[in-house]
C-alpha positions in Angstrom: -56.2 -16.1 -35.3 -53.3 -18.0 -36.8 -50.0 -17.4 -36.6 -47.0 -19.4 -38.1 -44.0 -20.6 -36.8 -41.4 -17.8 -36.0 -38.3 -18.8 -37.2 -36.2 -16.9 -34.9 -35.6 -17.0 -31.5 -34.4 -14.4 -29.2 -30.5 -14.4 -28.1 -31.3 -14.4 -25.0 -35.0 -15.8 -24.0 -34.7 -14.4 -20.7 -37.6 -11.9 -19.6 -38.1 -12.2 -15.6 -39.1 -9.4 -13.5 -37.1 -10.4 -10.7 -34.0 -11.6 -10.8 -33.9 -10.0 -13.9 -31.4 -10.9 -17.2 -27.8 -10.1 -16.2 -26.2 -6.9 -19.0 -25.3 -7.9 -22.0 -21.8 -9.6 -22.5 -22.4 -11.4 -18.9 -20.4 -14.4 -18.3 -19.3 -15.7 -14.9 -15.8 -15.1 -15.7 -17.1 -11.5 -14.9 -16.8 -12.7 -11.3 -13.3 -13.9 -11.5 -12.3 -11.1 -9.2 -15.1 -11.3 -6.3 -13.4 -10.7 -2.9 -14.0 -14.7 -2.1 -12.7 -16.6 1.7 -11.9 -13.0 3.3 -13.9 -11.0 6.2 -16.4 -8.8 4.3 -15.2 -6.6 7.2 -11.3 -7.0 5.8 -10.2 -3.3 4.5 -10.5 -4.5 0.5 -14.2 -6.3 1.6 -15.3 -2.6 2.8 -13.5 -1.1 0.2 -15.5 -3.3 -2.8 -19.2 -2.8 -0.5 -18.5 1.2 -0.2 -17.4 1.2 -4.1 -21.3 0.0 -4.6 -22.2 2.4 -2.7 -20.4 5.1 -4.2 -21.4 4.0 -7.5 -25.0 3.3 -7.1 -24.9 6.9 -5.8 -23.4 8.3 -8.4 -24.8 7.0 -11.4 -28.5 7.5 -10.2 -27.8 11.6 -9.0 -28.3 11.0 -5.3 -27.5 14.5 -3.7 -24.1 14.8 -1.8 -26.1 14.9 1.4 -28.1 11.9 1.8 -27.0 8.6 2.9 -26.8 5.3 1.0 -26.0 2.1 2.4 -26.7 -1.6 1.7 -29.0 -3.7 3.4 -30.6 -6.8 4.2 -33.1 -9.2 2.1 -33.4 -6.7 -0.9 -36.0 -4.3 -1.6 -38.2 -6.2 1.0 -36.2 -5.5 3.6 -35.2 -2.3 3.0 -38.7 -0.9 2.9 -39.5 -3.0 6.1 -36.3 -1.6 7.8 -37.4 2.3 7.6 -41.1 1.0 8.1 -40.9 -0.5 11.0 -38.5 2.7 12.4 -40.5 5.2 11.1 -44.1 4.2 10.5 -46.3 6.0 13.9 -44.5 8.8 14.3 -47.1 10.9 12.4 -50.3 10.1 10.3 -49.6 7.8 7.5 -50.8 7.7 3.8 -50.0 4.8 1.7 -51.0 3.8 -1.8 -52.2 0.5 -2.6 -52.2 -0.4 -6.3 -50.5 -4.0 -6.8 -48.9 -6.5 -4.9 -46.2 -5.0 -3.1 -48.0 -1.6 -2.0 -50.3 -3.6 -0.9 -48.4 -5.8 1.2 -46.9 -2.5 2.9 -50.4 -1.2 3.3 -51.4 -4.7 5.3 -48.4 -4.3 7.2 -49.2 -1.0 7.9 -52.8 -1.6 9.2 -52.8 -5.3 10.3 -49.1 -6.2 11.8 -47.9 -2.1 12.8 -51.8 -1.0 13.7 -51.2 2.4 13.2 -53.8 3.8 14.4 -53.7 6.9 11.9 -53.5 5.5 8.5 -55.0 6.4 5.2 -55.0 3.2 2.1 -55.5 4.9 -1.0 -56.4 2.1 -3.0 -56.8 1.2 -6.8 -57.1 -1.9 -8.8 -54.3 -3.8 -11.1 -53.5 -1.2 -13.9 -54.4 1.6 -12.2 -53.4 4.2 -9.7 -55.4 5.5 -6.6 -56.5 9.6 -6.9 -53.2 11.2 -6.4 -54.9 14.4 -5.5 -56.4 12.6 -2.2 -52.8 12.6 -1.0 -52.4 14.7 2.2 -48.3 15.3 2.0 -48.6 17.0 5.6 -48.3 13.4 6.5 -46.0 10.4 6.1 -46.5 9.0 2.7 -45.1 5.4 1.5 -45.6 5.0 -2.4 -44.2 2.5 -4.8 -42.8 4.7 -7.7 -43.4 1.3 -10.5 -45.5 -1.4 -9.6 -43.9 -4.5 -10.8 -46.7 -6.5 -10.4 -49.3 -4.0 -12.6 -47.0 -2.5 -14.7 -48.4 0.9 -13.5 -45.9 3.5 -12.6 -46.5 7.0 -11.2 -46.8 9.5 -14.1 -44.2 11.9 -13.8 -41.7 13.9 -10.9 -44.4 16.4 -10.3 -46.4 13.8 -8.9 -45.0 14.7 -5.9 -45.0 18.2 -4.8 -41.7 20.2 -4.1 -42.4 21.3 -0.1 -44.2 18.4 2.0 -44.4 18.6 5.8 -44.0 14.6 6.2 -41.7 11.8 4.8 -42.1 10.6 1.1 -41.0 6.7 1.2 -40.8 5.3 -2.2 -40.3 2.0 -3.0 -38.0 2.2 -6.4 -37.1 -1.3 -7.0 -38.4 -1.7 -10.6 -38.0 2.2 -11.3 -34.5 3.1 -9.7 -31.4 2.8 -12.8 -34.6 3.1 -15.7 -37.0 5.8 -15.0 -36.3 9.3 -13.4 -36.4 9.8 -9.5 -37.3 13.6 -8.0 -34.6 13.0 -5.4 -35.3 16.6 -4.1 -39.0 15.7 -3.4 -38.4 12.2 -1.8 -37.0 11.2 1.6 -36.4 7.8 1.6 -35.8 5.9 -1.5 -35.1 2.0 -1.6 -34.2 -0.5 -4.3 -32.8 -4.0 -4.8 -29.5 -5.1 -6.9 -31.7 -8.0 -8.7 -33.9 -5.7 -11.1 -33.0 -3.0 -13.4 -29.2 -3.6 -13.5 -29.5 -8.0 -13.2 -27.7 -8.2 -10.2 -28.4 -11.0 -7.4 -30.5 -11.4 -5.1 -30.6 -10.8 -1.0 -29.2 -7.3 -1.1 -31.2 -4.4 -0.7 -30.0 -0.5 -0.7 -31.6 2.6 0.5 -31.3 6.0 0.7 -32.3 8.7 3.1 -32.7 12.5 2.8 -31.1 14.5 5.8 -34.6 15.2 6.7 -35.0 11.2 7.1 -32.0 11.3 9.0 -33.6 13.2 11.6 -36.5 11.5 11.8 -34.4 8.1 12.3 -32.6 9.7 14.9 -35.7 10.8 16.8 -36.1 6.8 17.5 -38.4 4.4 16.7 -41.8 3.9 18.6 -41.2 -0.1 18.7 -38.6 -2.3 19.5 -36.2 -3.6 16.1 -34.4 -6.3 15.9 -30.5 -6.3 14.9 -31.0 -6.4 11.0 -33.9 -3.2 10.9 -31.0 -1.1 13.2 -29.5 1.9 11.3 -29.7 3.7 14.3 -27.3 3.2 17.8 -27.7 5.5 21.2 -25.1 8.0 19.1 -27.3 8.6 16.3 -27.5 7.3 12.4 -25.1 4.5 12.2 -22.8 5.9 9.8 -20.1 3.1 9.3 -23.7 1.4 7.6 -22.9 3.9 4.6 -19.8 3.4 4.4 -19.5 -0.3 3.6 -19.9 -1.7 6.8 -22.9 -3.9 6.3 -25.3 -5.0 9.5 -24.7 -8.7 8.4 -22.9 -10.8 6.1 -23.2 -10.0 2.4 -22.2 -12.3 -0.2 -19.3 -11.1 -2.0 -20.1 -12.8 -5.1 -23.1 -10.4 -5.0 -21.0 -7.7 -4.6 -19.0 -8.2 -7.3 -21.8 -9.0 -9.8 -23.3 -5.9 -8.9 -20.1 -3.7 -9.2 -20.3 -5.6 -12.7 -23.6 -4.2 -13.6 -22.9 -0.6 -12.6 -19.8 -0.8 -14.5 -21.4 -1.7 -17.5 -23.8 0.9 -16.8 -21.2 3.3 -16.8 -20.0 2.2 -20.0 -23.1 2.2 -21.9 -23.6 6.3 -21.3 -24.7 6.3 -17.9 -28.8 6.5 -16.6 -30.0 8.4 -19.5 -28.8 5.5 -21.7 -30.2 3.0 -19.3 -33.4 4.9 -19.3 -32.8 5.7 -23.3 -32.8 1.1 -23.7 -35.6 0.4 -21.5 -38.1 3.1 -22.9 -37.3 1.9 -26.7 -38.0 -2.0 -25.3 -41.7 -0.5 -24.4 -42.4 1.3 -27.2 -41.4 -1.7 -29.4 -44.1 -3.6 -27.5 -46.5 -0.8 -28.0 -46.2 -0.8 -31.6 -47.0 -5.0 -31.4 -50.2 -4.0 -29.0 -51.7 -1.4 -31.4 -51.8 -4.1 -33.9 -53.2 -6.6 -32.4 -56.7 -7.4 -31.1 -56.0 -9.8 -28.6 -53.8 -8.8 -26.2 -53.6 -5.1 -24.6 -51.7 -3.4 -21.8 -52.6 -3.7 -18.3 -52.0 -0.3 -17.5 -55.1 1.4 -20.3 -53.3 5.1 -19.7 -50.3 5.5 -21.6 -48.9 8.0 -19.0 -48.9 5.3 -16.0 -47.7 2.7 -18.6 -44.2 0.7 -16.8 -40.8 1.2 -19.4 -39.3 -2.0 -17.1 -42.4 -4.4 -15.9 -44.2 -4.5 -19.4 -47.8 -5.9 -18.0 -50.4 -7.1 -20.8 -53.9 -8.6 -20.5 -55.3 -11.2 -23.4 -58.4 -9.3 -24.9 -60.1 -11.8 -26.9 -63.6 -12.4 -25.9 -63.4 -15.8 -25.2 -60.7 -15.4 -23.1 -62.3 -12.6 -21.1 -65.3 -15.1 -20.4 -63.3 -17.3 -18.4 -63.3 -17.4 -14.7 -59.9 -16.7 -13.1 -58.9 -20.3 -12.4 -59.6 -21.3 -15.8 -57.5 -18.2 -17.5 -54.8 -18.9 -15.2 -54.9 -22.4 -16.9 -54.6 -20.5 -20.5 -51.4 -18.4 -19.8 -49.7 -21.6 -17.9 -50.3 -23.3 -21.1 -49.4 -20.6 -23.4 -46.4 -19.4 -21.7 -45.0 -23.4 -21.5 -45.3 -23.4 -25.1 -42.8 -20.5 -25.5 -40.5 -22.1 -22.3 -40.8 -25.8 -24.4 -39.6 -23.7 -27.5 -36.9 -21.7 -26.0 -38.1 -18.6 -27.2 -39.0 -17.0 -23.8 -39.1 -17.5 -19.9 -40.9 -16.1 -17.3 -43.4 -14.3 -18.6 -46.2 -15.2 -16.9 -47.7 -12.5 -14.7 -47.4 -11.9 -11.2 -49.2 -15.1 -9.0 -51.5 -12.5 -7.5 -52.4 -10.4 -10.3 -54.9 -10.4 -13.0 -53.6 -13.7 -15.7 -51.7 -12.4 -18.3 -48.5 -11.7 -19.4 -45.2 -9.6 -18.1 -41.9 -8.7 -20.4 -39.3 -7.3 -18.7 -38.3 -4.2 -20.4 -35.3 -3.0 -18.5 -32.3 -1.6 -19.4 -30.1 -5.2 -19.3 -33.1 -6.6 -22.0 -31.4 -5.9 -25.6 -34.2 -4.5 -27.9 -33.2 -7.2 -30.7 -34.3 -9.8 -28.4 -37.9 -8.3 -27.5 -38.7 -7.8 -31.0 -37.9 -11.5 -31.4 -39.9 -12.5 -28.9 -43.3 -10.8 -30.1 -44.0 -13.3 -33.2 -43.4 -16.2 -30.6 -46.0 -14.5 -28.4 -48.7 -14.5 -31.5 -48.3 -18.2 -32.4 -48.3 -19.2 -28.4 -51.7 -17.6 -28.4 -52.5 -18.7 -31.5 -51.8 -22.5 -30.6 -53.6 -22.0 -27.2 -56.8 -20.8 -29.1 -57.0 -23.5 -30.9 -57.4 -25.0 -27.8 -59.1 -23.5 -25.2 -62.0 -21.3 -27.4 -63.4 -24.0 -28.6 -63.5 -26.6 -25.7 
């Protein structure tokens, strides 16, 4: 193929999965206010850390009942956290379809060794048989995979009355796809994605049915930064502001920034509203265009944040996986050497290809930019690579 120059570049190049572009407007004079060379602990420090909270609460529809607090090393930890206090205390399914799942499946099995464990697995861009699901158990699911750009269908995926605990890893769903909060139990998520926030800072949320589990106790030893437990019960002051360690307050204030604007925009269905047009602008590039396709081949399980797209062309597909690794290096330092887009090289460990990041803080403008610059990248690499 060829493809000329694009003379336009987007605004804002910037298309990471993780930390993701900050909203729209962002300057650091947006941090002006932070809550800096004070105790976290201080009454205005718990005040500003429960105000995330609150927020975070609010604007994704978390019921009145459950809890929400902040916690250590983002979305990592939080899923580790009620792992490690929960995993064991009944039979355990967990699905396996990218990256992440599957490092919570290996934790599961190799570091946990539950004894009673079911991996329901599936390959990059697709998801493993819902229907082999036994919800009578403990299930631990990741509702979007970042790293596949394969998300779970729809709400109904998960059935209104289950006997065990559904843990779902939200990370790249929560603020930009809908959440069945009355048919989940423990739902986690990281300031750095949807919203642009920073890293280090996880959040999660438990059911009061995941409350009581908690409270139960945990099968293993935890050390201090998994505790959200004490000898009294759930460790309330948690969800209230009072964090287990130190968080940074230049976090904190970024991330009341981002919720704020969120607010301001209309609130989750606009969030969801900007990040679903942002895929089907890339959708309408893929139908017409006969090298590249998504990762995800079903439309239903196809990511509105993580866009994940494999190169098609024959030539490319007759690589080994060293060698097309080589190609997208090459094509996707082109576009960082022009300016015209960052970080859109897949995950390490999935399949080579390409990742936009769709999500709400991404403006529209800017992805439609970016696609022409995606065409003469691959058109440049061709050039290259087919023929050598």
């Amino acid at each position: 193929m060829t493809a000329a120059k694009p003379s336009h570049r987007p605004q804002r190049p910037y298309f990471s999965s993780g930390p993701c572009v900050k909203r729209p407007g962002w300057t650091p004079e947006a941090l002006k206010g932070a809550f800096l060379g004070r105790s976290h602990r201080a009454a205005e420090g718990r005040a500003r850390l429960n105000e995330v909270i609150t927020r975070s609460a609010a604007l994704l529809g978390v019921p009145e009942d459950w809890q929400v607090g902040i916690v250590p090393a983002s979305d990592t930890g939080a899923v580790e956290m009620i792992l490690w206090a929960l995993a064991g205390q009944r039979g355990m399914d967990v699905l396996s379809f990218e990256s992440f799942s599957g490092t919570w499946a290996q934790d599961l099995k190799d570091i946990l060794k539950l004894e009673d464990l079911r991996v329901l697995e599936a390959p990059y861009g697709e998801l493993p048989d819902m229907a082999q699901i036994d919800w009578s158990r403990d299930v631990v699911l990741t509702w979007n995979g970042t790293t596949s750009g394969v998300c779970i269908p729809s709400v109904e995926s998960v059935p209104a009355q289950h006997d065990g605990l559904v843990i779902c890893d939200a990370t790249s769903a929560a603020f930009a796809m809908d959440l069945p909060w009355d048919r989940l139990d423990v739902v986690t998520w990281s300031w750095q994605k949807a919203l642009g926030g920073e890293a280090a800072h996880g959040m999660v949320a438990l059911s009061p049915k995941a409350v009581r589990r908690l409270e139960e106790g945990s099968q293993r030893p935890l050390p201090k930064i998994f505790r959200l437990t004490s000898r009294n019960g759930l460790n309330e002051a948690i969800f209230r502001g009072d964090t287990i360690n130190t968080p940074s307050m230049l976090c904190v204030e970024d991330a009341l920034d981002g919720l704020r604007w969120a607010e301001s925009v209309g609130g989750l269905e606009a969030l969801k509203a900007r990040s679903r047009r942002n895929l089907s602008i890339v959708e309408s590039w893929v139908a017409k265009r006969d090298w590249v396709a998504f990762l995800s081949e079903k439309k239903e399980t196809r990511s509105c944040t993580s866009i994940c797209l494999k190169i098609t062309a024959p030539w490319f597909e007759a690589l080994d996986d060293a060698e097309r690794s080589k190609v997208i290096k090459a094509m996707t330092g082109l576009l960082e050497e022009e300016k015209a887009g960052y970080d859109l090289a897949g995950y390490r460990d999935a399949p080579a290809g390409l990742r936009i990041w769709g999500g709400a803080t991404v403006e529209a403008e800017d992805i439609e930019a970016l696609l022409p610059w995606l065409d003469w990248a691959f058109a440049r690499i061709e050039e290259k690579f087919a023929t050598s």
